[in-house]
C-alpha positions as CSV (number, residue, x, y, z in Angstrom):
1,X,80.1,94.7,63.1
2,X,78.4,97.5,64.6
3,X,74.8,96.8,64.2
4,X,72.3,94.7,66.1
5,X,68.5,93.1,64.9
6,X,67.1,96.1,66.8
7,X,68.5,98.3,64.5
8,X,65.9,98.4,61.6
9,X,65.2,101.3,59.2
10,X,67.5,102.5,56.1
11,X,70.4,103.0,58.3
12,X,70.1,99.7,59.9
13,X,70.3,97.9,56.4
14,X,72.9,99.8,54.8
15,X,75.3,99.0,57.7
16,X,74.5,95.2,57.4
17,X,74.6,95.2,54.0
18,X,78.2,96.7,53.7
19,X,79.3,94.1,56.2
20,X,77.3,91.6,54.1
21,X,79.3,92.7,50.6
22,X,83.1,92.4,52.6
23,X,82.1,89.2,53.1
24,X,80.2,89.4,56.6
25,X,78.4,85.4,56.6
26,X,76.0,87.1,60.1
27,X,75.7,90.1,58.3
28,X,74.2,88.8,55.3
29,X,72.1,86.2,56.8
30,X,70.6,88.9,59.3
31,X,69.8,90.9,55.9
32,X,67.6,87.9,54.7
33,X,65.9,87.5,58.1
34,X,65.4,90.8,58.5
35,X,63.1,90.8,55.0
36,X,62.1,87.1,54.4
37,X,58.3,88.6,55.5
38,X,58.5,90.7,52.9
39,X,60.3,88.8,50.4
40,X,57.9,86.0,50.8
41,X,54.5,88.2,51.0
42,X,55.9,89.1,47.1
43,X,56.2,85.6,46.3
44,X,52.4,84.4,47.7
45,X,51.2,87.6,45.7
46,X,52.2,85.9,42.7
47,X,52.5,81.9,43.1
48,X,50.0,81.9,46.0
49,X,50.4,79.3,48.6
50,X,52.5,76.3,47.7
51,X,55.7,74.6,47.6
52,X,56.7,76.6,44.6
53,X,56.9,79.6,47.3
54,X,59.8,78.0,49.5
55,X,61.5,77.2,46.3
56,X,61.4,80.5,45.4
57,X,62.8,82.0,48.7
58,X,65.6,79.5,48.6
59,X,66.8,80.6,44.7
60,X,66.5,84.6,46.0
61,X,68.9,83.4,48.8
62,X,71.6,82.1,46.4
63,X,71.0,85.2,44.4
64,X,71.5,87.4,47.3
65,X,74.6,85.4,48.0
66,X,76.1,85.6,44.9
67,X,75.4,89.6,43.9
68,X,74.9,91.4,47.3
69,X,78.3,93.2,45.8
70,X,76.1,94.6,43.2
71,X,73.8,96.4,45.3
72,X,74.6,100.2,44.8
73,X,72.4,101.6,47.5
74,X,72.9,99.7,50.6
75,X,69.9,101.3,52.1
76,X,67.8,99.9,49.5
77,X,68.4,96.6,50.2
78,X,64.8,95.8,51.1
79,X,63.4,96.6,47.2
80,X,66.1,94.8,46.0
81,X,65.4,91.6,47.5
82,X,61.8,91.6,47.4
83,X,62.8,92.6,43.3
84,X,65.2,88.9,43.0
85,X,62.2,87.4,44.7
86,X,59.9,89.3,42.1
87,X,62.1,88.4,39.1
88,X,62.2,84.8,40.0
89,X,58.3,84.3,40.4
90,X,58.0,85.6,36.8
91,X,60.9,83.2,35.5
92,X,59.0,80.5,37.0
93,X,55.2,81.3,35.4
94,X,57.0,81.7,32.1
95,X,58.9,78.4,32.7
96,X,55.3,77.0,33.9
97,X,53.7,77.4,30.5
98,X,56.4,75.1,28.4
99,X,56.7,71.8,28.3
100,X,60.7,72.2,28.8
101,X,62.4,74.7,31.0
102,X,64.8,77.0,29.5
103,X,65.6,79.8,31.2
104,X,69.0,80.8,32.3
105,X,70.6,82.4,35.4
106,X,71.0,86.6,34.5
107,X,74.4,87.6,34.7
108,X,76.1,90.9,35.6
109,X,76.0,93.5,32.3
110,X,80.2,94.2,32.9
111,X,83.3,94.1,31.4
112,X,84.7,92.6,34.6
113,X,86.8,89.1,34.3
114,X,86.0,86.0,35.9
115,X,88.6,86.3,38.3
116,X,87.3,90.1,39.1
117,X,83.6,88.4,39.4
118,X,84.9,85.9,42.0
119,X,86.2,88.8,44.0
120,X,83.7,90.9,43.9
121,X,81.0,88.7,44.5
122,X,79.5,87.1,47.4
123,X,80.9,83.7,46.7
124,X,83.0,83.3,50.4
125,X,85.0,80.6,51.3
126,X,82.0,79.5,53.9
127,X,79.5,78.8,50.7
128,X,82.1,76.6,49.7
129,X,82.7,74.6,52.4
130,X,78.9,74.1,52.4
131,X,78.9,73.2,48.8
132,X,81.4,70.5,49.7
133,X,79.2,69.0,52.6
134,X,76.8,68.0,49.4
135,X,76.7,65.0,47.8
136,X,77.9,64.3,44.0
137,X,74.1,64.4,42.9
138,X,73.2,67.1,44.4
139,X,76.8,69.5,43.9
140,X,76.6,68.9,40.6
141,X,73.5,70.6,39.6
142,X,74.0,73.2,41.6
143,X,77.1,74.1,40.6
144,X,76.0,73.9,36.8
145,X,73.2,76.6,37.8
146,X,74.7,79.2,40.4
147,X,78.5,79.1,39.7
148,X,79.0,78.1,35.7
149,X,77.8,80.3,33.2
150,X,77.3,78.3,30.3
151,X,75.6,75.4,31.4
152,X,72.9,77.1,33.5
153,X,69.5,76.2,31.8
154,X,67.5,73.0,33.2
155,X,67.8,71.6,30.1
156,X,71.4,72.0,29.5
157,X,72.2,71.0,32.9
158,X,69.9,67.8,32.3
159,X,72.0,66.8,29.2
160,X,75.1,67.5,31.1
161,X,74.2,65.2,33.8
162,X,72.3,62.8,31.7
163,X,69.1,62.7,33.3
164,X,65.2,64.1,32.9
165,X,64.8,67.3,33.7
166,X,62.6,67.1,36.2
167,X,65.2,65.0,38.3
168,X,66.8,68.1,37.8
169,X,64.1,70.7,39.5
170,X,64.1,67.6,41.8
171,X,67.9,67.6,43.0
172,X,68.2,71.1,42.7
173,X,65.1,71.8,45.2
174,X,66.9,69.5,47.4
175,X,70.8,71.2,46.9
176,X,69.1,74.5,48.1
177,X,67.5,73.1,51.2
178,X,70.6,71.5,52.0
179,X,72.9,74.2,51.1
180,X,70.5,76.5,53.3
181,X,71.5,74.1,56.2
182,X,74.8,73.5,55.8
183,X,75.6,77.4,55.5
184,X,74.5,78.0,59.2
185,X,76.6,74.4,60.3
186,X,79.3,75.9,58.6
187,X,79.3,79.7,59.0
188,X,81.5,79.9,62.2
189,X,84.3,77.7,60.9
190,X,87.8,78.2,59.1
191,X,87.9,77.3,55.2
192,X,90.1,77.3,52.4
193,X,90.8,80.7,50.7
194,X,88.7,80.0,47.4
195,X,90.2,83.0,45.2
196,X,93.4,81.0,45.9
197,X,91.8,78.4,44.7
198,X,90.3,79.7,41.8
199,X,93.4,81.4,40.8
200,X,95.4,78.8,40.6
201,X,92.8,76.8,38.6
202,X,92.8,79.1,36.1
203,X,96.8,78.6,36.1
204,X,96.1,75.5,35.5
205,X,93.8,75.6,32.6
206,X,95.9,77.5,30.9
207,X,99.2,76.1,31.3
208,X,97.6,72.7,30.4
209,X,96.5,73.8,26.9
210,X,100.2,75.6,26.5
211,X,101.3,71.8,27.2
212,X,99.1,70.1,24.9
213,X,100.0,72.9,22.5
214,X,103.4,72.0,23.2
215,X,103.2,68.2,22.5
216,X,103.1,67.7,26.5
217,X,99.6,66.9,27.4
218,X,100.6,63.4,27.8
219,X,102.7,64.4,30.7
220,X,100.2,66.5,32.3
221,X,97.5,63.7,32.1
222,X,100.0,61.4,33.6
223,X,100.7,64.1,36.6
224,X,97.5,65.1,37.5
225,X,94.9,62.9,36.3
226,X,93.7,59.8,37.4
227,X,95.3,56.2,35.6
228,X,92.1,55.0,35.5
229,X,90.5,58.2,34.5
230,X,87.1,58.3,32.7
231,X,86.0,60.4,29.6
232,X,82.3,61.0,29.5
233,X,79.7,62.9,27.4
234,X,76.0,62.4,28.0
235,X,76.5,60.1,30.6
236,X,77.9,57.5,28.8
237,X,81.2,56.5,29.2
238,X,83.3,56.7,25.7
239,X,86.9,55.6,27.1
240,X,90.0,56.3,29.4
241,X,92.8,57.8,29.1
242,X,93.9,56.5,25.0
243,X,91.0,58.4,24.3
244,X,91.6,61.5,26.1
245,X,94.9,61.9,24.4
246,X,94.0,61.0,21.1
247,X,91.2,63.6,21.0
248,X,92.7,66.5,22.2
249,X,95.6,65.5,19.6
250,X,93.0,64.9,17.0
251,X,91.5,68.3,18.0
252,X,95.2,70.1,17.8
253,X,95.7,68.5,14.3
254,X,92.3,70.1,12.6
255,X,93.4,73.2,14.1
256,X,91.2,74.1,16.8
257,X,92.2,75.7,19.3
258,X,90.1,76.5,23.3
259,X,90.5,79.5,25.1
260,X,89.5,79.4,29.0
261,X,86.4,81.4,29.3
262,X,85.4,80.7,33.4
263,X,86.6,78.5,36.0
264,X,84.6,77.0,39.0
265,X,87.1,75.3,41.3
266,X,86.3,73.7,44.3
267,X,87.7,70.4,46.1
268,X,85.9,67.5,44.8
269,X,84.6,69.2,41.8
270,X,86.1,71.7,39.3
271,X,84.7,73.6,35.9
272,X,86.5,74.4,33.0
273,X,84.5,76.6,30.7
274,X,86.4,76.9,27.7
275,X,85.7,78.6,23.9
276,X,86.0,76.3,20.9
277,X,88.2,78.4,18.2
278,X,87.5,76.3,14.6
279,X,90.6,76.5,12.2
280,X,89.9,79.8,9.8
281,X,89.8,77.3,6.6
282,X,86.9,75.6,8.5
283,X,85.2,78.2,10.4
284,X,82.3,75.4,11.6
285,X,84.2,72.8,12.2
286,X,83.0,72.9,15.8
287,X,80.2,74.1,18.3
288,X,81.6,77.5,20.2
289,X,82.5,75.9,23.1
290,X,83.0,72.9,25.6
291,X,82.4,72.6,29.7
292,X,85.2,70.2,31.4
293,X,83.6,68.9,34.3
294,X,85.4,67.2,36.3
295,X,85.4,65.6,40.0
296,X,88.4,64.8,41.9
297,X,89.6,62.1,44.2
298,X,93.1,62.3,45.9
299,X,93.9,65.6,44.5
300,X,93.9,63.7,40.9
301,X,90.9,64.3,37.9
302,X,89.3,60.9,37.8
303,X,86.0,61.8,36.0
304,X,85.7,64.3,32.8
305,X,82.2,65.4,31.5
306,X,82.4,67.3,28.1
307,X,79.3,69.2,27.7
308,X,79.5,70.8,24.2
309,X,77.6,73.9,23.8
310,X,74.9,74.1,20.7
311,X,75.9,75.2,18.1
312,X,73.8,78.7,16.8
313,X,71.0,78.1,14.6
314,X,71.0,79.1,10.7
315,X,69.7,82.9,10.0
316,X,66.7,81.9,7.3
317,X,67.2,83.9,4.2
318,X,65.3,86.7,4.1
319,X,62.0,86.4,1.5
320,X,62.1,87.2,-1.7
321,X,60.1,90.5,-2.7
């Protein structure tokens, strides 16, 4: 890369923000230091002083991470950021006047694919391996929040992980301070190719609800998960592997069928985000779709969350004349 910190202006930022968008970990992180006065003189204007501002600068960083490969005018870099931090302070004064926090992560308005996403977004190897330097408690969340797309809301994320909601502002404050840190520990070192990764999760996904299609999940269970695996919903455990089998065959027999919608894959932890098809005779027979979570140990699933989404509330009637 061609550009030093001396080199400010519009020129300056559209250089470091092409670097930044083929992946560039300096680049982008020069980017951010280059405008965090900025950035954070839009956030006082709005919070005013107080921790809520630090949080705020921490969630425009992940954001930056995640969609610098959106940015369309690389010399404009400087609005756009101070605009995520903008957008974020409003999220959390709206979130500020409910008693439960629901608001959700924006997505990208395309007709792109998951896979295409992954690719095109800022979500490098290096923010992986940082990822990975977490915790359990604290990947989890964070993962929920920045990666899936269905289980993004606090409160979602709380019933996911079976606990308040505020311990979920709580561990997710925490995940971005440490992620924060462990990207600069990690920036300079070799990681794992994640699209390969992610690729080949997706594979797997679908060639494991071929199998069960097939009659087979039995014998992908037995290859890649965990003998004494554990099936979970709501934080309570509801049974091994018996159960596992019998209700994805009970599931098969009603006729419902899932379609892999997105796929988070990363060592130790791995989301499958699939859709819920109901047989056509029984077109509510279930809610529109489920969230595998599940961590690994030893290359093998030993934990499965199923997160069910909610099912769409009833259109009232409309009133009689």
């Amino acid at each position: 890369m061609n550009v030093t910190p001396g080199d400010a202006g519009p020129a300056g930022d559209a250089a470091l923000t092409r670097a930044a968008q083929t992946g560039d970990v300096s680049a982008l992180a020069l980017l951010l230091e280059r405008h965090r006065p900025g950035m954070r003189a839009v956030a006082l204007s709005l919070l005013g002083p107080g921790p809520d501002v630090d949080d705020v600068m921490q969630e425009a960083a992940l954001v930056a991470l995640r969609r610098v490969a959106d940015i369309r005018d690389p010399e404009a870099v400087g609005p756009w950021l101070r605009m995520v931090v903008r957008n974020r302070c409003r999220t959390l004064l709206r979130t500020a006047q409910r008693v439960e926090p629901m608001e959700t992560v924006p997505l990208a308005a395309s007709g792109a694919t998951p896979e295409q996403i992954l690719q095109t977004h800022a979500l490098r190897d290096w923010v992986w391996e940082a990822v990975e330097a977490m915790t359990p408690t604290l990947r989890l969340p964070l993962v929920l929040r920045y990666f899936s797309t269905q289980v993004t809301s606090y409160q979602q994320i709380a019933e996911a992980c079976a606990v308040p909601v505020s311990t979920v502002r709580s561990r997710l404050n925490q995940a971005r301070g440490a992620l924060a840190q462990a990207l600069t520990a990690t920036a300079a070192s070799a990681h794992d190719d994640m699209s390969r990764r992610t690729e080949a999760s997706w594979q797997e996904a679908r060639e494991t609800l071929a199998a069960a299609e097939r009659g087979e999940f039995g014998k992908v269970v037995k290859d890649r998960y965990s003998p004494e695996v554990a099936l979970l919903a709501g934080g309570q455990r509801l049974g091994g592997t018996d159960l596992l089998l019998a209700g994805m065959d009970g599931d098969l027999s009603a006729g419902v069928r899932q379609r892999p919608l997105h796929v988070v894959a990363g060592r130790s932890l791995v989301v499958w985000e699939m859709e819920l098809l109901s047989p056509p005779d029984a077109p509510d027979h279930c809610p529109p779709g489920v969230a595998w979570i599940m961590s690994l140990d030893g290359g093998r699933f030993d934990r499965i969350s199923l997160y069910h989404a909610a099912r769409p509330q009833p259109t009232a009637p409309p009133a009689a004349a």
